[in-house]
N, C-alpha and C positions, 0 to 999 in steps of 0.2 A: 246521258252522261252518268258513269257512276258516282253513287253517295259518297262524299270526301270528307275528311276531317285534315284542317290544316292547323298545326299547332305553331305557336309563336315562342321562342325562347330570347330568353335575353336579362341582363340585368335592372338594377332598377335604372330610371333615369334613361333607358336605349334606347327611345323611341317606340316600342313594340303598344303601346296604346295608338298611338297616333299611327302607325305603321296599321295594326288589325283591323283600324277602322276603312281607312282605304282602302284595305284589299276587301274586306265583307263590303264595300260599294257598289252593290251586283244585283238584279233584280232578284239572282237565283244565290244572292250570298248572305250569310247570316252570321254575324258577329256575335257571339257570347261573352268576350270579355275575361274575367279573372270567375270562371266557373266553377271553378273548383272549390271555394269558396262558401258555396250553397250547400254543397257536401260535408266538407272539411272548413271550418271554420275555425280560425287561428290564433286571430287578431276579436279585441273586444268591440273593433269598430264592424267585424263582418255579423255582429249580431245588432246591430242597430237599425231603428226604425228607417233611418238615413239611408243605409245603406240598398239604395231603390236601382230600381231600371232604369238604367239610359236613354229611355224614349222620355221621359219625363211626364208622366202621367202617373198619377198617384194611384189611380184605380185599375191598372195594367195586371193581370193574372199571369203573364207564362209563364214567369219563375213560381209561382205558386203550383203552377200544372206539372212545370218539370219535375221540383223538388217532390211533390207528389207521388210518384211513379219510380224515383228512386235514382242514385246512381247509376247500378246498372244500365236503367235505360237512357242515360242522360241524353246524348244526341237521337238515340231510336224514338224519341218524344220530341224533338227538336224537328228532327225530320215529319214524323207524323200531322203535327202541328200546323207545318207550312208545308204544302204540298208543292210549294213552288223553287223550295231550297233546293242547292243540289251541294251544296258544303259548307260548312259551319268554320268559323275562325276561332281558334280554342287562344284566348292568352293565358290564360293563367299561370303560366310561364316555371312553374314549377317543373322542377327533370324527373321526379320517384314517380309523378301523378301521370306525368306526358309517357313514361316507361309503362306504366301500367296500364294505362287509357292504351295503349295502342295492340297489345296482346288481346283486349275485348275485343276493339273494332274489328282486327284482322280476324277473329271469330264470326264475326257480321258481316263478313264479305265488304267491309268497309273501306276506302283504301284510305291511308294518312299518308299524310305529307309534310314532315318537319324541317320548320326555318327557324333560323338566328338571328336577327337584328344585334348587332353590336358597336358601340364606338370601340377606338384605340385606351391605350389606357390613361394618354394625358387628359382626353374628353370626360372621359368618366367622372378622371379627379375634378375636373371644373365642376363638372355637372354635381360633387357633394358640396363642395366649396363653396357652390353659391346659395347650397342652402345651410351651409354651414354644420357640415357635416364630415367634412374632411380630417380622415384620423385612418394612421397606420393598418388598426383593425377594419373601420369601412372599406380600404381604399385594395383590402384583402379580398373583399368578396369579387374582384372580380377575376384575378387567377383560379380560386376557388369554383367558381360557376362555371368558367369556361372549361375546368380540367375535370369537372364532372359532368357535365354535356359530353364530350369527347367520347366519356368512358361509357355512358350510358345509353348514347341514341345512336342510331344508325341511320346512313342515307340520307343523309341532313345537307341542307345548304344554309348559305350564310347573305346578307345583304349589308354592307359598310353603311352606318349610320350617314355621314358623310357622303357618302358616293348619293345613300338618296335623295338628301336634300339639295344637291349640287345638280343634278340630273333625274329629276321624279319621275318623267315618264319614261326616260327610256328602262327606267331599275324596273319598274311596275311591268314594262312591255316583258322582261324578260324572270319577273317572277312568274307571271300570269302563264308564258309559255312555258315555262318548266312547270307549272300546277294543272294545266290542260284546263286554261280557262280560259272568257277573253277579256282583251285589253281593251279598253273604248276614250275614245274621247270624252273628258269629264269624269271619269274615276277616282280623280283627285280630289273632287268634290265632294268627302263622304259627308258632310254636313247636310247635304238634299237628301239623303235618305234618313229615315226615320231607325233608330240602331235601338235594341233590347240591350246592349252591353251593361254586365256589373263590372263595378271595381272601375282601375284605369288610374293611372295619373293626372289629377285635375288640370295642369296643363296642359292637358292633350284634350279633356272632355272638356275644357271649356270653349272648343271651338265647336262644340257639335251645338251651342245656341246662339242668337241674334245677340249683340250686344243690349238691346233695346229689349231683353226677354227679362222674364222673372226667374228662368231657369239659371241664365248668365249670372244674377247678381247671387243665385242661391249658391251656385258653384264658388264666390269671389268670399261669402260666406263662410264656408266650409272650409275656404282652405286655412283659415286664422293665420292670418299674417304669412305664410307659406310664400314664399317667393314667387308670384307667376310672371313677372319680369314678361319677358319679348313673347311669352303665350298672351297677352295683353295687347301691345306694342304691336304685336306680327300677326292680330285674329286672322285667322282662317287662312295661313301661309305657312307652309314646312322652314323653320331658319337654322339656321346655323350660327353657335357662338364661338369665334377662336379664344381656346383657352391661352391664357397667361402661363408660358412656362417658367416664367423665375419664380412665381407665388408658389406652384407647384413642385418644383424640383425637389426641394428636399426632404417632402415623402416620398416622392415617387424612387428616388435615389436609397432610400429605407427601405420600400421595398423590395426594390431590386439586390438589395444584399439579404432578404428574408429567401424571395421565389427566382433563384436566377434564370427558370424557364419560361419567362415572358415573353422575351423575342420568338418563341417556340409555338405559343402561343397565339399571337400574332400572325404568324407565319401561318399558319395553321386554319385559322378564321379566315386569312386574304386567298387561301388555296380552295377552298368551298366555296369560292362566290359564287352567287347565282348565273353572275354574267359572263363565267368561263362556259365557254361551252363543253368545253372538254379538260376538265381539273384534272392537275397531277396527282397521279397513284402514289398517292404517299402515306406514311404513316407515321408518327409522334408516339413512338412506345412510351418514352420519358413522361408524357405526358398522362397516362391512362394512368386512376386509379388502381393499386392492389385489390384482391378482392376482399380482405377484412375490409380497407378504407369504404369500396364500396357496399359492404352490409354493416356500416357502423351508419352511413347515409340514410340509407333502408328503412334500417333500425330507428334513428333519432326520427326520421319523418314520418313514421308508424305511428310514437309514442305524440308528436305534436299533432298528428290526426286525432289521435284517440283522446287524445284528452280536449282538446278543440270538441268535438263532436260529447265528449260528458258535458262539457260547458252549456254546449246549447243545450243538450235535455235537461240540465236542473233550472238554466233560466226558461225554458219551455216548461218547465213542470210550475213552476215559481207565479208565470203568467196564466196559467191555467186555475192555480189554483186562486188566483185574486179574481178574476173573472168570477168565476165560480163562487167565492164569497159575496160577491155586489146584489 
């Protein structure tokens, strides 16, 4: 089989943690998580000691091996590493990074393969709502994400958040065939394999331990009061919450007088399913970025790389230098 790289898009809260883990459920599949990360680091939580491997072992090296060796090689170490991988599940769900990452592989004789995990947008709004996060500008990022996916990837298919929790295997039977992998009985189960993933949604990672672990309660920890609701309630089951539309209506009704190409949208995401076998040749001009909008993208995610990446060499310089005084 050739070497794969399958990236995961999607917003927050779309299930793409919980989605990446099950498809890297494969003897020959290897989840990495929110990768990019190791690289680019953004946030002051991707420079903390916390911020560990998903197998849950403090003493674990591969991300030390990989970041070692550099971006450039990120999966060509990945690969090297595990002779037994034959594709890597990339979330880090970022679109500059998944654009860029796929111009190297396709130099490596690589092949990629980009999905979309998405809810509708009434799901979304639940999904900030109940962590109380629900506001005009949040409830923006999701036209925003979807209409610069669009503009930026190509050859993409899409899987309705919904569709797979209602139906998990047969979605997974017909991701796994459009990825040229296979499907198996027990796939669903990625909690039996031992996962290397960083980052993730703690509700999604916290089904990868026993409730009776110390990793589970490190997870319930972490998340400081964070809502894990039915990630609790549903351990180690895909669920589904029907959102309340009367709580929601009247942002979502604000929005729609801000983006009135939602339904376009929509339409747009249901037309890439995976499970069409044969999607309509269509296309959403309205929808694609100009191309200032998309090198103002570029640009802003250039300058939050660059400066992420100073951040960690002066706290890398910072911890060197105390070491070094002791």
């Amino acid at each position: 089989m050739t070497k794969k790289v399958i990236f995961i898009g999607g917003t927050s809260y779309s299930g793409s943690t919980f989605f990446q883990l099950t498809l890297a459920n494969d003897p020959a599949g290897f989840g990495a998580g929110e990768v990019r990360h190791l690289f680019r680091p953004t946030k002051e939580r991707f420079l903390r000691d916390t911020w560990t491997c998903g197998c849950g072992d403090p003493a674990c090296t591969v991300w030390d091996r990989v970041k070692q060796r550099g971006e450039a090689h990120l999966y060509e170490t990945i690969f090297d590493m595990h002779p037994e991988v034959e594709f890597i599940v990339d979330a880090s769900k970022n679109i500059v990074w998944m654009d860029q990452q796929r111009e190297r592989l396709a130099r490596q004789g690589i092949e990629v393969y980009p999905l979309i995990i998405w809810k509708t947008l009434l799901e979304f709004a639940h999904s900030l709502r109940k962590r109380k996060r629900l506001g005009l500008e949040e409830l923006s990022n999701w036209p925003r994400y979807h209409r610069t996916y669009y503009s930026f990837i190509e050859d993409w298919r899409s899987i309705k958040y919904a569709n797979y929790t209602h139906d998990q295997a047969n979605v997974l039977r017909a991701v796994c065939a459009h990825l040229g992998i296979p499907y198996f009985e027990g796939k669903e189960r990625f909690w039996e394999k031992r996962h290397h993933v960083l980052g993730g949604n703690l509700s999604s990672r916290i089904h990868l331990y026993s409730k009776d672990s110390e990793k589970y309660e490190d997870i319930r920890r972490r998340a400081r009061g964070q809502e894990l609701g039915q990630a609790e309630t549903e351990h180690r089951r895909v669920y589904y919450e029907e959102p309340d539309q009367t709580a929601l209506h009247q942002t979502i009704a604000e929005l729609s007088q801000k983006e009135p190409r939602l339904g376009q949208i929509e339409a747009m995401l249901s037309n890439r399913d995976v499970a069409n076998s044969a999607p309509l040749i269509q296309e959403w001009p309205d929808l694609r970025l100009s191309n200032s909008e998309i090198r103002m993208r570029q640009l802003r995610q250039y300058t939050q790389d660059h400066w992420g990446k100073i951040r960690y060499a002066l706290r890398k310089s910072k911890t060197s230098g105390k070491v070094a005084t002791q």
